[in-house]
C-alpha positions in Angstrom: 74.5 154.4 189.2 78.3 153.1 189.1 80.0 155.1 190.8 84.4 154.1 191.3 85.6 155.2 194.6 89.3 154.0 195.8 89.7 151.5 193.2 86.6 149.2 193.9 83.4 149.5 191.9 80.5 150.2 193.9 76.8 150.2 193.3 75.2 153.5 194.6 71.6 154.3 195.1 70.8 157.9 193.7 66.8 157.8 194.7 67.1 161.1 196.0 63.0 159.8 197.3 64.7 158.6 200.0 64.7 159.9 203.3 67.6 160.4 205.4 67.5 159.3 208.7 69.8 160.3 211.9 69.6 158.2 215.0 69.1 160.9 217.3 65.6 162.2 218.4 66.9 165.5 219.3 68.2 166.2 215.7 66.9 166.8 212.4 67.2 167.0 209.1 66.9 169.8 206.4 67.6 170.1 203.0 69.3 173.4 202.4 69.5 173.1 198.3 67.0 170.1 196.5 67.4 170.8 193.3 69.6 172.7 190.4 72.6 171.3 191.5 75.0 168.7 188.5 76.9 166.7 191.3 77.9 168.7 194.1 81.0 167.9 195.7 82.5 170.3 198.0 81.4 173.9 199.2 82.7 176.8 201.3 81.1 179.5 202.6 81.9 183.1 201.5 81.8 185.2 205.2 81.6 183.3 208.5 78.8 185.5 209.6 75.9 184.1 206.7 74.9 180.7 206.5 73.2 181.4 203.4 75.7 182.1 201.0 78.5 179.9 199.8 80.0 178.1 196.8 79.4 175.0 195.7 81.7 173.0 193.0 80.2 170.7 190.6 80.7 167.8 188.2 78.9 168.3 185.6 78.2 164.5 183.8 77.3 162.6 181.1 76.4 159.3 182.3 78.3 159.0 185.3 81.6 160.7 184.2 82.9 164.4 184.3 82.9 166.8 181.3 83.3 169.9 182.9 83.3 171.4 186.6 81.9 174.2 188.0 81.4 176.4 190.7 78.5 178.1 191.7 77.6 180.5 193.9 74.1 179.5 196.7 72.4 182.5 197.9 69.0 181.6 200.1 69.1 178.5 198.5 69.2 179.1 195.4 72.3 177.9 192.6 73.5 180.9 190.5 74.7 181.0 187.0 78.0 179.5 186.8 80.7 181.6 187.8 83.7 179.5 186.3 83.7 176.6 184.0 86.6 174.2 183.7 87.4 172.0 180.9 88.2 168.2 182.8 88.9 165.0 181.8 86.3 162.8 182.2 87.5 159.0 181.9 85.8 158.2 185.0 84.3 159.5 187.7 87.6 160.1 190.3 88.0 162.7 187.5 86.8 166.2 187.2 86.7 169.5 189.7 87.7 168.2 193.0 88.2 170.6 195.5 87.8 174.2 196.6 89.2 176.0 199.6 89.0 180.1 200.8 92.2 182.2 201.8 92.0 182.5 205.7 91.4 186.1 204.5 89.3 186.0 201.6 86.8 188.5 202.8 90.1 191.1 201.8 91.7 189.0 199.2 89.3 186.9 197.6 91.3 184.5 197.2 89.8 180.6 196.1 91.8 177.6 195.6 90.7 174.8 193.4 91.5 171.5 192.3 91.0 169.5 189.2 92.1 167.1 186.6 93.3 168.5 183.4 92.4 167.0 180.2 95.8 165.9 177.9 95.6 167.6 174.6 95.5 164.8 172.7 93.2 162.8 174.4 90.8 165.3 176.4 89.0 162.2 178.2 92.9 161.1 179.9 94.3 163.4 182.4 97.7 165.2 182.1 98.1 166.5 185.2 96.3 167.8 188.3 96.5 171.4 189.0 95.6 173.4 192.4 95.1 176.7 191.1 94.5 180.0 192.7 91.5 182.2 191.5 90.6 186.0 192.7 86.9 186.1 193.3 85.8 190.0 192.5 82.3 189.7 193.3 81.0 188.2 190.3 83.5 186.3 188.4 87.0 184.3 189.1 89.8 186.2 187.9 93.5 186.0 188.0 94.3 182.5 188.0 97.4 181.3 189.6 98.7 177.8 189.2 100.3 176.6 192.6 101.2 173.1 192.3 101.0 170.5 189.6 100.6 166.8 189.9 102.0 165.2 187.2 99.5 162.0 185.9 101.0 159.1 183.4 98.9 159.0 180.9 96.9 155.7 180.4 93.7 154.2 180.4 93.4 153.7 184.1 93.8 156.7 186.2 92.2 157.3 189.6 93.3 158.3 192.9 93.6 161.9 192.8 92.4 162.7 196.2 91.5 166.8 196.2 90.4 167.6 199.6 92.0 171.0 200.4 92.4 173.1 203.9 93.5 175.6 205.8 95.6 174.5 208.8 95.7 176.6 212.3 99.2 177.2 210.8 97.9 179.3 208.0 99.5 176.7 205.8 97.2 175.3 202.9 97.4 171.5 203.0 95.6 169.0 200.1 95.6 165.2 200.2 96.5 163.8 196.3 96.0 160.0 196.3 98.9 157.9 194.4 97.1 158.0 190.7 97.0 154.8 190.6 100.6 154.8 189.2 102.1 151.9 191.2 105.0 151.0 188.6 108.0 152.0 188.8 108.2 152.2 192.8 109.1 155.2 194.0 109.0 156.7 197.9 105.3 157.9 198.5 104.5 154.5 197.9 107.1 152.5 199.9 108.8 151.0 197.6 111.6 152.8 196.8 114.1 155.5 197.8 115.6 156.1 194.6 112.5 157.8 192.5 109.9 160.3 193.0 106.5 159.7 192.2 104.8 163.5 193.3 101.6 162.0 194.8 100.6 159.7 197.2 100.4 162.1 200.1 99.0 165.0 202.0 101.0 168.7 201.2 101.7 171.2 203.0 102.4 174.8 201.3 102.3 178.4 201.8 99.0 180.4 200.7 101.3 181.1 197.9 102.4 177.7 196.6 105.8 177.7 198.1 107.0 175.3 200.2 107.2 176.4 203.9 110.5 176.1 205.8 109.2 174.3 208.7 108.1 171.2 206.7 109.9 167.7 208.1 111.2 166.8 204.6 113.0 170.2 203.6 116.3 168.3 203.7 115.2 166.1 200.6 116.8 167.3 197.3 113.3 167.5 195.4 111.0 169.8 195.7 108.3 167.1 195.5 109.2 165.6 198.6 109.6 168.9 200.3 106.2 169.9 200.2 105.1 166.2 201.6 103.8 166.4 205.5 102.7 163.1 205.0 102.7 160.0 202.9 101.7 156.6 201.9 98.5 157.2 201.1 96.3 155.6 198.5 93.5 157.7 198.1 91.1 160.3 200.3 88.4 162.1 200.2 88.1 162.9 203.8 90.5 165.8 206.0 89.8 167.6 208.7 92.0 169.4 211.5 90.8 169.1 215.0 90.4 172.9 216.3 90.8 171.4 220.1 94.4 169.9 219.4 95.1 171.1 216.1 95.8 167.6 215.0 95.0 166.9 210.9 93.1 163.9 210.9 92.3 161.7 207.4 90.0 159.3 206.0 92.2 156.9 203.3 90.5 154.1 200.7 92.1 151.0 201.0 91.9 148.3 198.2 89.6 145.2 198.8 90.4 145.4 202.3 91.0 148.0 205.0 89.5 151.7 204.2 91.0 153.7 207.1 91.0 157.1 209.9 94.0 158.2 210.7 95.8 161.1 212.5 99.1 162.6 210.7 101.2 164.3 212.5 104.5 165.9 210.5 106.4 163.4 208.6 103.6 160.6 209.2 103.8 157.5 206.7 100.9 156.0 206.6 101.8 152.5 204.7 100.7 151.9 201.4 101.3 150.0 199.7 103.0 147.5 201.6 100.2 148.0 204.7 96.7 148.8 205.1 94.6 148.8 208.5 96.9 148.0 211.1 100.6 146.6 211.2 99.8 143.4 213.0 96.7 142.2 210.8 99.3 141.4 208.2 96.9 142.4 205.3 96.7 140.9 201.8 96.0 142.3 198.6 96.7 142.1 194.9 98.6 145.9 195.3 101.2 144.1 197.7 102.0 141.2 196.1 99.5 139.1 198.8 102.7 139.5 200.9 102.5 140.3 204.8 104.7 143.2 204.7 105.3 145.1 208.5 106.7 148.7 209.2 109.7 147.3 208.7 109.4 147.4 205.4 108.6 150.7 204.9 110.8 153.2 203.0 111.2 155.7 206.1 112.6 159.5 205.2 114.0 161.2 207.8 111.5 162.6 209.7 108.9 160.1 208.9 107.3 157.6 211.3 104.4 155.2 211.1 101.6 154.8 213.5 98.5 152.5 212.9 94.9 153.4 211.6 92.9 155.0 214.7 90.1 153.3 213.1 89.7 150.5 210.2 86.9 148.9 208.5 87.9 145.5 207.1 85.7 145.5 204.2 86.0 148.8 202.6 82.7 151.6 202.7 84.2 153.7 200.1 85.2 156.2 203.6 85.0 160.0 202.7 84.4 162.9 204.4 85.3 163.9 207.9 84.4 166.7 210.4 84.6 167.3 214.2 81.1 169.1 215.3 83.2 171.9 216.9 79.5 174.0 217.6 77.5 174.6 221.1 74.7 173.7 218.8 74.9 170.0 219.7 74.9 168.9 223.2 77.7 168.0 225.4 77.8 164.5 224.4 77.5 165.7 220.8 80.1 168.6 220.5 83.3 168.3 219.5 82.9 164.2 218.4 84.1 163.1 214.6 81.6 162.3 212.2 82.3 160.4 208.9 80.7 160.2 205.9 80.9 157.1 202.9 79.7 156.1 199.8 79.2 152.5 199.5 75.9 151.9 202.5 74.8 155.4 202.6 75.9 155.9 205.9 76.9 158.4 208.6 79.3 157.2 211.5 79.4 159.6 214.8 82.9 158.4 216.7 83.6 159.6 220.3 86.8 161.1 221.5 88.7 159.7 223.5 90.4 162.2 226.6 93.4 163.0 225.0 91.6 163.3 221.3 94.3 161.3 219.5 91.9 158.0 219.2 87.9 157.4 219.7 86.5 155.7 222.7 84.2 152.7 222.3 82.2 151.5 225.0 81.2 147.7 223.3 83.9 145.5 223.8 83.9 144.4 220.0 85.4 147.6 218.8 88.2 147.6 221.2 90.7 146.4 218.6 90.2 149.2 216.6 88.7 147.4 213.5 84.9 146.5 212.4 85.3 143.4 211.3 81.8 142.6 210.5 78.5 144.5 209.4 77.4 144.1 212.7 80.8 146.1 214.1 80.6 148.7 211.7 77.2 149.7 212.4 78.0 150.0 216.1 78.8 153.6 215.1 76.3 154.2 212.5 74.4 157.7 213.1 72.2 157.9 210.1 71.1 156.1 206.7 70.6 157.2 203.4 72.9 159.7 202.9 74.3 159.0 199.7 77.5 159.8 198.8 78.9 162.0 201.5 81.6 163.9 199.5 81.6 167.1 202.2 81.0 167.7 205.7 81.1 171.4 207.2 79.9 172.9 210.3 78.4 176.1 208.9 78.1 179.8 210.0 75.3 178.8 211.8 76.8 175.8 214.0 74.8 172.9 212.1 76.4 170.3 210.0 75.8 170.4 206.3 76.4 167.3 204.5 76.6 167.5 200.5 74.8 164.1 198.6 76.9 164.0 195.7 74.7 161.5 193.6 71.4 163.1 194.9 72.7 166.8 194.0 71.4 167.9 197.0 72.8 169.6 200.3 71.4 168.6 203.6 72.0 169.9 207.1 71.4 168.6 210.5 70.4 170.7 213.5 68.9 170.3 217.1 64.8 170.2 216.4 64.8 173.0 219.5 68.1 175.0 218.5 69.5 177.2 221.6 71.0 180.2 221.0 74.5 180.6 220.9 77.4 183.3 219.5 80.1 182.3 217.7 83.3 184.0 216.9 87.0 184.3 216.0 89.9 186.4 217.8 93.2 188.1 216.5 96.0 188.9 219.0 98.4 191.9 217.6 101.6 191.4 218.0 101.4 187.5 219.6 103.6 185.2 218.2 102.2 181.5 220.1 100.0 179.6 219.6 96.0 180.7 219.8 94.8 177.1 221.2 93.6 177.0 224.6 94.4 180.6 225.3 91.5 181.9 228.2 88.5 183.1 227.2 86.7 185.5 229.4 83.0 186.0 227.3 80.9 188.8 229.4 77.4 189.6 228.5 75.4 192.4 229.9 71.6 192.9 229.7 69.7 195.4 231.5 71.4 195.0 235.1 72.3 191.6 234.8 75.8 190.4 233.4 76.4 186.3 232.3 80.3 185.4 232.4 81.6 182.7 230.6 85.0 181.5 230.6 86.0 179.2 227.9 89.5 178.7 225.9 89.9 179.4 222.7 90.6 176.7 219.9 93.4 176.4 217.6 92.0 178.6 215.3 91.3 181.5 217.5 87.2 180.6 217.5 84.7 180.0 220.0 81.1 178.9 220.1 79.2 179.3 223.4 75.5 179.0 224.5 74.0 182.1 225.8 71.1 182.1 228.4 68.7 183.0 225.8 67.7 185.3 222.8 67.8 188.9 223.0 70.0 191.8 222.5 73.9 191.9 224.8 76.9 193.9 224.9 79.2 191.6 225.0 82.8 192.1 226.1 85.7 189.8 224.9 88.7 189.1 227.1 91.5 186.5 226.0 94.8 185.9 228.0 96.8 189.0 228.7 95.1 191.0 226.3 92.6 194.2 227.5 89.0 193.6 226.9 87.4 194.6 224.0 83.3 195.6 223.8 80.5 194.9 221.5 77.6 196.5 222.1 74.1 195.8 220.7 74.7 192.0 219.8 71.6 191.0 218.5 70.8 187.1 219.2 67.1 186.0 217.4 64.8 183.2 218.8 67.0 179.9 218.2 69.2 181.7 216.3 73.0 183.1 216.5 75.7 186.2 216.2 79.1 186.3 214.9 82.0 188.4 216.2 85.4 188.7 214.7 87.2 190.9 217.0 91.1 191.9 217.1 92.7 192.7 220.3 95.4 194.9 220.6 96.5 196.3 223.9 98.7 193.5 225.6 100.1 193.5 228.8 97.6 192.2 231.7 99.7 189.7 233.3 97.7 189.6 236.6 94.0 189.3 234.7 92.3 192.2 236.3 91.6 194.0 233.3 94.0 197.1 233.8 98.0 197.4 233.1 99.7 198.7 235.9 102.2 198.3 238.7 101.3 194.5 239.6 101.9 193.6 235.6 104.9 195.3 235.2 106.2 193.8 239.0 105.0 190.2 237.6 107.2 190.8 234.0 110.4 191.7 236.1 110.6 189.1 238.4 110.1 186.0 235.8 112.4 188.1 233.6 114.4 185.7 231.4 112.4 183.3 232.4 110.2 180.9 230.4 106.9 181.9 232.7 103.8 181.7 230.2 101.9 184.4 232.3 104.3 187.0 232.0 105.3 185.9 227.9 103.2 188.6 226.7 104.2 187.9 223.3 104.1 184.8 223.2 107.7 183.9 221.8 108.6 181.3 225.0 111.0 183.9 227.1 110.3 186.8 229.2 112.4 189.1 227.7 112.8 193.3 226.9 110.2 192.8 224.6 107.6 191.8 227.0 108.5 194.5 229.3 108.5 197.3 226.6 104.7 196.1 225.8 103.8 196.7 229.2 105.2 199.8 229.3 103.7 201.2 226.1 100.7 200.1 227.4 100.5 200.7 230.7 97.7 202.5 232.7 95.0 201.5 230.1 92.2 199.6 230.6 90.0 197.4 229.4 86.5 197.8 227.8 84.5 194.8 229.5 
């Protein structure tokens, strides 16, 4: 099978009669979907609560190429009917549906955002343009579409590079990597060659759940509305994103040309090179795209706003890097949890990184590594977890805490979980009325059975979730404490052999400055004497200032307590 990924032609082994391995005796492997499935590529699961039902978007294929995509809805297992067909253009196989995202609130909305290549209307095989479109999902059928952004593609025979990875920020912000097209003439500023034109890809975006461009952005200054919406630029081509729920941090896999396929971080306004650099500044690399000229950072066409930083990770000779996921799940153990893993498509592969203290870089223990690059077969599979994984378009951590890897050629979908699974409840929190951020706010987790209570304290991530072991199966009432907020209770929590529970809880009483689970004198005390201060105990609210607003939350509130 011939499969073009970046812009090199690989050779790709679909023998889906090949086992895949992981190099880890505690984990194993199961296949979730084996068959029914027209080249997965992404899924998404429709409530965080079920493991067992999400949607999966296909390319459907003649040969090796795209002629329409599709998404699909997996229930137990088993692939539905189509739910929506799109017509794509199909000149090769970086063509076709690419991407598929859910609203943050989709269980009210149902909102679903896709990706995809449009055929041109006089040459349906070509692409005119990319659109990411918003659908309404009423149960059985995709309604409403909404177009939201449109990538603009020159029409000609050679057209890759369309990236199509979409998510969901901490922010609330939708954010979608689009690779340059492969349009590399006339320059123009996502591709560093230029401040004088616009190309419209070659970047990661960053927009509202609407489509508009949000205020906050680090290029709002620039005239088009193209360069607006960047957070980032310089990019080639991905098929890997992935935010960090410990930080926050959006992280990136990018395909460089013959040399150099690349992990980055991106913070706002990052540049990350291309074309003038791929893998890091002072390797001075070499390749057709650049002239074989040994361009630095200097060189670089640098917004304001922008900065560069080098790979966090490189690979001289390119695996076709895609998708990338941090196993944010008290499924895996310690020196499991919260690492990155990384999927390919040219060896099969799957690469588990450690992170380093500070998470903005990996840690490597063999000496060889320490410059940040695999220079050799040997190097890169330093990191290797497990073989014969196909193409690895998608990684997710599911309802469930296990990783779920899709096999793009092998239309299949795997997962990988502990052989002897311990029990553990998951969950997301809501803060009414708090305006910071969500990341490491405490976490107070109590769980009562019978005459025994287990406390756990934790922090929450930047998404307002948490996933913690619990001493063993059974049924809990479980209270929730986070912060300054009152306790809430869930009673009856029901936690199977090896199995988990999901709670989505909103608190709403605010005002506990001192932690003891009551709003009284010593919280109201606390509020008046950092008053107009910037004192992050006694910021209720969370908008940086102890101010009248704090102090009329306590007071509403005051004499209530909590549940737990």
């Amino acid at each position: 099978m011939r499969v073009i990924l970046g812009s090199c032609l690989f050779v790709v082994a679909a023998i889906t009669g090949v086992a895949q391995t992981i190099n880890d005796s505690r984990l194993m492997r199961e296949t979730v979907v084996g068959s029914g499935l027209s080249r997965p590529i992404m899924i998404a699961w429709l409530d965080p609560a079920n493991p067992n039902d999400f949607f999966v978007v296909e390319k459907v294929v003649q040969g090796s190429n795209p002629v329409v995509g599709r998404v699909r809805r997996v229930t137990n297992g088993v692939a539905s009917d189509p739910l929506l067909t799109l017509p794509v253009s199909s000149v090769n196989w970086e063509h076709g549906l690419l991407g598929i995202e859910l609203h943050p609130n989709f269980r009210e909305n149902g909102y679903v955002y896709l990706y995809y290549t449009e055929p041109a209307s006089d040459n349906p095989s070509l692409a005119s343009r990319a659109r990411l479109v918003r659908y309404r999902f009423n149960g059985t059928a995709f309604v409403e579409p909404t177009i939201l952004w449109t990538v603009p593609i020159n029409v000609r025979e050679y057209q890759i590079h369309f990236g199509g990875v979409i998510r969901f920020g901490p922010d609330g912000k939708l954010y979608i990597v689009i690779g340059d097209t492969n349009y590399l003439s006339p320059s123009a500023i996502e591709i560093n060659r230029t401040m004088n034109r616009v190309l419209g890809a070659g970047g990661i975006y960053r927009l509202n759940a609407d489509g508009t461009i949000p205020e906050d952005n680090p290029f709002t200054y620039h005239t088009d509305q193209r360069i607006k919406a960047l957070y980032a630029y310089g990019i080639r081509n991905s098929f890997g994103l992935a935010f960090d729920a410990l930080t926050g941090w959006l992280w990136f896999t990018e395909n460089g040309p013959n040399v150099y396929d690349e992990v980055n971080l991106a913070l706002p306004g990052f540049n990350s090179g291309w074309l003038r650099i791929m893998g890091p500044d002072s390797r001075d690399a070499r390749y057709g795209e650049n002239g074989n000229y040994p361009y630095n950072a200097q060189h670089l066409v640098m917004l304001r706003n922008a900065y560069y930083d080098d790979p966090r990770f490189s690979w001289y000779t390119p695996i076709g890097v895609a998708a990338i996921c941090f196993l944010r799940s008290a499924r895996f153990d310690a020196d499991l949890r919260d690492q990155c893993v990384i999927g390919e498509s040219v060896n099969g592969r799957l690469y588990l990184f450690q992170m380093n203290t500070n998470r903005n870089g990996f840690r490597f223990t063999d000496t060889r590594l320490h410059d940040l690059v695999a220079d050799s077969a040997a190097e890169r599979d330093l990191n290797a977890w497990g073989s014969s994984w196909g193409v690895v378009s998608d990684l997710k951590i599911g309802p469930d805490g296990y990783l779920y890897v899709v096999s793009h050629l092998a239309n299949r979908i795997h997962r990988i979980r502990p052989v002897n699974p311990p029990e553990i409840l998951n969950g997301k929190v809501s803060l009414a009325g708090y305006q910071g951020r969500l990341l490491n706010q405490p976490l107070r987790l109590r769980l009562h059975q019978g005459n025994q209570t287990h406390t756990m304290t934790t922090r929450l991530d930047a998404y307002g979730r948490f996933s913690e072991r619990v001493p063993s199966s059974g049924v809990y009432d479980v209270s929730v404490k986070v912060g300054n907020y009152l306790s809430v209770r869930r009673n009856s929590v029901q936690i199977s052999p090896q199995g988990f529970a999901y709670l989505e809880l909103t608190l709403d009483r605010a005002g506990d400055v001192n932690g003891d689970d009551v709003i009284d004198d010593a919280d109201l005390l606390q509020v008046l004497f950092d008053f107009g201060t910037s004192s992050s105990t006694a910021d209720v609210n969370g908008d940086g200032v102890v101010d009248d607003a704090d102090l009329l939350v306590v007071l509403f509130n005051f004499g209530a307590t909590g549940e737990g």
